[in-house]
C-alpha positions in Angstrom: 118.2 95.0 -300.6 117.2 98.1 -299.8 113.7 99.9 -300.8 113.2 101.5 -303.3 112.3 104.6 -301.8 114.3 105.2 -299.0 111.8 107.2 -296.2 112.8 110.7 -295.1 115.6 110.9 -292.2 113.5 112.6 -290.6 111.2 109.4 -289.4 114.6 107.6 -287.3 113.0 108.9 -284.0 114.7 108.2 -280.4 111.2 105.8 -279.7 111.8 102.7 -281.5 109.4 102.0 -284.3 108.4 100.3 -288.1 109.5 103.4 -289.5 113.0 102.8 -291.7 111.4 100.6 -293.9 108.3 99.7 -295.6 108.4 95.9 -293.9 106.2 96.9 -290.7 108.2 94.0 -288.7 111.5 95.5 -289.5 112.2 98.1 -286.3 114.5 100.9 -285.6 115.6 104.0 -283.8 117.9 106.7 -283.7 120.9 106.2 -282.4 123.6 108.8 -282.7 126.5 106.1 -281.4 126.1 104.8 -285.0 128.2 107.5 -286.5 131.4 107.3 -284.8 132.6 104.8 -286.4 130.8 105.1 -290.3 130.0 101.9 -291.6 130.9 100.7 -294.7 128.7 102.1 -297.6 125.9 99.2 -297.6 122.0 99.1 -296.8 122.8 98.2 -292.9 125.9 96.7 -290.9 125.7 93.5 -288.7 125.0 95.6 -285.8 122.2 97.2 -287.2 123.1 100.5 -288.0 122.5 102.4 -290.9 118.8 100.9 -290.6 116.5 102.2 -294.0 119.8 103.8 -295.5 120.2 106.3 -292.8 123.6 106.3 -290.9 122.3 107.1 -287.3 119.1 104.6 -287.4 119.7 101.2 -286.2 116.9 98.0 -286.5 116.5 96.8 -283.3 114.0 93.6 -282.1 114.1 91.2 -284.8 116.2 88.9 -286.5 119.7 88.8 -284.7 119.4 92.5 -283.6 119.6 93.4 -280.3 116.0 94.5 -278.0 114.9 97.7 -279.0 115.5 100.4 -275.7 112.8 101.8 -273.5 111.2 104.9 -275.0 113.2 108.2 -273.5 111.0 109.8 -271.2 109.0 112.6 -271.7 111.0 116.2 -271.8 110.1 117.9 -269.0 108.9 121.6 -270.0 111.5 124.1 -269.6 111.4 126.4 -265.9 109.7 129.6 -266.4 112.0 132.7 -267.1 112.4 135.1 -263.9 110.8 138.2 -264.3 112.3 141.0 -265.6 113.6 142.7 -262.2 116.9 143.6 -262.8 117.7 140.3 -261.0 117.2 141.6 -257.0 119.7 144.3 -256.9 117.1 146.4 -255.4 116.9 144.4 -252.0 120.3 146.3 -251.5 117.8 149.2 -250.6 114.9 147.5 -249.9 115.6 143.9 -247.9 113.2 141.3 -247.9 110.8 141.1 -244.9 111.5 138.5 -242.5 114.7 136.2 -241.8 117.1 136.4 -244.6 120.3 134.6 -244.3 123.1 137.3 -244.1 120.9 140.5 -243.9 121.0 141.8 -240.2 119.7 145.2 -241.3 117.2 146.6 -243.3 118.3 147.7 -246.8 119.7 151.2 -247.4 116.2 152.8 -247.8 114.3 150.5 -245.3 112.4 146.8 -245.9 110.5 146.1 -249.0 106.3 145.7 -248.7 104.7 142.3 -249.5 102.9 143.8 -252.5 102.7 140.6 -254.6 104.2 142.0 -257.3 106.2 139.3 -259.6 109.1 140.6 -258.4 108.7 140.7 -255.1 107.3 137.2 -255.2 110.6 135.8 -257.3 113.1 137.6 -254.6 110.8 137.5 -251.4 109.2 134.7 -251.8 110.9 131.9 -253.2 114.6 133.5 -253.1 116.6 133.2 -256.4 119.5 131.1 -256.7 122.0 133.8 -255.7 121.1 136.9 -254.1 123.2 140.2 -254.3 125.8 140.6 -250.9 124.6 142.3 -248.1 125.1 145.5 -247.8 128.0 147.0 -246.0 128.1 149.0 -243.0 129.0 152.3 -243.2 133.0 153.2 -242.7 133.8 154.3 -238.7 134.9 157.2 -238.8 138.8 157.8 -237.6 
């Protein structure tokens, strides 16, 4: 039967744990695969879902339930955002210094000075995923 306070959904993390019931040796973790196919209303299936009354926990490492997974890995922090440079339009006028694959001339107003800025650094430096077309040579006249 099930307890008679059921804990908060809230404690069915991804790392398995004794957290769906109060019996420390019962188990569980989340597991979203448990709600595509609802179980009948009843305190857990055979499989092990619905673990602690909630529909996307399932025991796991006791009894006839299968071995609880690895713990997921640590989330690695998200990449910095790129500074706010207007992307690097502006190497249309001023080019990076240095080899820079499909810019055989300087920019339209000459080549850009290694200041350090952030923005120099993010298009200079380590270029950007995409970098804005080369600029095109003037139109010969007829």
């Amino acid at each position: 039967p099930l307890p008679a306070t059921l804990p908060p959904t809230g404690t069915c993390t991804f790392k398995a744990a004794a957290t769906c019931t109060a019996n420390a040796q019962e188990t569980c973790f989340r597991d979203e695969t448990c709600a595509e196919d609802p179980p009948p209303p009843r305190p857990w299936t055979p499989d092990g879902c619905s673990a602690g009354g909630v529909l996307t926990c399932r025991f796991c490492g006791f009894l006839h339930f299968p071995d609880c997974p690895p713990a997921p890995p640590p989330s690695l922090p998200s990449p910095p955002s790129p500074p706010k440079c207007d992307g690097c339009s502006w190497t249309l006028d001023y080019a990076c210094p240095g080899e820079m694959p499909g810019y055989a001339v300087p920019g339209r107003k000459g080549i850009a000075k290694a200041d350090g800025s952030e923005c120099f650094n993010f298009c200079c430096v380590s270029p950007p995923p995409s970098l804005p077309s080369p600029p095109r040579p003037p139109p010969v006249p007829p």
